[in-house]
C-alpha positions, 0 to 999 in steps of 0.5 A, spaced: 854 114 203 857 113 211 864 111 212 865 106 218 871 107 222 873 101 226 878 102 232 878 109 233 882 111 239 878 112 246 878 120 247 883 123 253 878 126 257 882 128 263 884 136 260 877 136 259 875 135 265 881 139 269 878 145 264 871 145 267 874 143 274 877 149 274 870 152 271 866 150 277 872 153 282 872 160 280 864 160 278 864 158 286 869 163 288 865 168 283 859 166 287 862 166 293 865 173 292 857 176 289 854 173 297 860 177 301 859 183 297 852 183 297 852 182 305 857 188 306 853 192 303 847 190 307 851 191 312 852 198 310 845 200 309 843 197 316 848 202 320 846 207 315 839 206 316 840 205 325 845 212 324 839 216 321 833 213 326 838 215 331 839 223 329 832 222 327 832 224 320 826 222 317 828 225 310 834 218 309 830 213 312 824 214 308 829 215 302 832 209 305 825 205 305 823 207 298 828 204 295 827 197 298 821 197 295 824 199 288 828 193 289 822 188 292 818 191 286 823 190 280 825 183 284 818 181 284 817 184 276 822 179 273 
């Protein structure tokens, strides 16, 4: 049993697109916000790291080390 329908009206799809529009704005802004987080604390860990090599302590920057290779590790696990 199929039923034709003749003269279906065309959809509006202009609050749909406004919806994923708005979507993509705050899906960039998130990604955006990610990168800026992720540079900060980059940052914080390169002058971490400068401050131990200048007081010579050995314990932090071998800590420091370790944990990069952690990450490379896990990163390149996935």
């Amino acid at each position: 049993f199929y039923l034709k329908v003749e003269g279906l009206p065309q959809q509006d799809n202009s609050e749909l697109d406004g919806l994923k529009n708005k979507v993509n704005q705050l899906l960039n802004e998130k990604k955006t916000a990610q990168e800026k987080q992720r540079e900060a604390e980059e940052k914080a860990q390169r002058e971490a790291e400068e401050a131990a090599r200048k007081k010579g302590d050995v314990a932090a920057i071998e800590a420091s080390w370790k944990a990069k290779l952690e990450q490379a590790e896990a990163k390149h696990a996935e």
